[in-house]
C-alpha positions as CSV (number, residue, x, y, z in Angstrom):
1,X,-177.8,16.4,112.2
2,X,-175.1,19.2,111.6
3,X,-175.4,20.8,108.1
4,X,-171.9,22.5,106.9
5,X,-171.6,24.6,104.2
6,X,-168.9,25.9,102.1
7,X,-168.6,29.2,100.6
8,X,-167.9,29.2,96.9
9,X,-165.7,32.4,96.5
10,X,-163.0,31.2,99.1
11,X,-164.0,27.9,100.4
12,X,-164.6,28.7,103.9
13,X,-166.5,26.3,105.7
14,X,-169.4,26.9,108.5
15,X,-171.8,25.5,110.2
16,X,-175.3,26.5,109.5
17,X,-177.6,24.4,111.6
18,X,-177.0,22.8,114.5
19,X,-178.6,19.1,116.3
20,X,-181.0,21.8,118.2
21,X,-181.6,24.5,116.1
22,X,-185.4,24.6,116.4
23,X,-185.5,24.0,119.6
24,X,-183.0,27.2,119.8
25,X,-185.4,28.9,117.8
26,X,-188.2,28.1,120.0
27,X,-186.6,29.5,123.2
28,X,-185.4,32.7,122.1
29,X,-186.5,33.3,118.5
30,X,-185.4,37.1,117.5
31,X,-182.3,36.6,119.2
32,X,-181.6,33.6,117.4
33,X,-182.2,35.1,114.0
34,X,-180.0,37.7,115.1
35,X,-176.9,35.6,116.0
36,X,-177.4,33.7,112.7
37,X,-177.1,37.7,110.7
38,X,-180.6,37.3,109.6
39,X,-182.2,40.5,110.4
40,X,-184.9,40.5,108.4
41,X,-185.9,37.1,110.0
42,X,-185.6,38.6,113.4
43,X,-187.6,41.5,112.9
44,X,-190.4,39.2,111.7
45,X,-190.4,36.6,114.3
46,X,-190.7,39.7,117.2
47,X,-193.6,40.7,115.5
48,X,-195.5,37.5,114.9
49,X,-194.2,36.2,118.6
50,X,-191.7,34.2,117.0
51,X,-194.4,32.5,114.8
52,X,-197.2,32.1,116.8
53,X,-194.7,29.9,119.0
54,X,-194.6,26.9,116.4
55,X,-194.7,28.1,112.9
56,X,-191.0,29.4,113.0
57,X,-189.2,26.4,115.1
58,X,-191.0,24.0,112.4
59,X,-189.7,25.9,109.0
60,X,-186.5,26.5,110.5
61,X,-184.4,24.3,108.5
62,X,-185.9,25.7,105.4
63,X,-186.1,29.1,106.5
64,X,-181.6,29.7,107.5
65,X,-180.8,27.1,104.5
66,X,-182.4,29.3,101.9
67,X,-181.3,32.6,103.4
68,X,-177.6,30.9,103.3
69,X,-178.3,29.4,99.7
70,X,-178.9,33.0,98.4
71,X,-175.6,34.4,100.3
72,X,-173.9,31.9,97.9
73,X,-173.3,29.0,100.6
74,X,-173.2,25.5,99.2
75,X,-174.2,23.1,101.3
76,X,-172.0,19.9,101.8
């Protein structure tokens, strides 16, 4: 399921999670955290291993909607 989100001050649209996203998250973790602009996120998944390998991929929705919420992205 693709979630899309718009942004509020000039109504440009994105996508925010893909169909595969945790499994994208499982297989290369920081790097995927990176491409998303999330450093923070990244930084934290090298350090824990990406989340002990499951803890990340399962939060993942949760984890990049909230981060986009709070960049004032509404999601469609």
């Amino acid at each position: 399921m693709v979630i899309r989100a718009t942004w509020a001050f000039n109504g440009q649209e994105k996508i925010i999670l893909g169909n595969w996203h945790s499994l994208w998250c499982l297989l290369f973790g920081p790097l995927y955290y990176l491409f998303k602009g999330m450093f923070l996120w990244s930084i934290l998944s090298l350090l824990t291993a990406n989340g002990l390998w499951i803890g990340f991929p399962l939060y993942n929705r949760a984890i990049v909607t909230r981060h986009f919420h709070k960049k004032g992205w509404v999601q469609e």
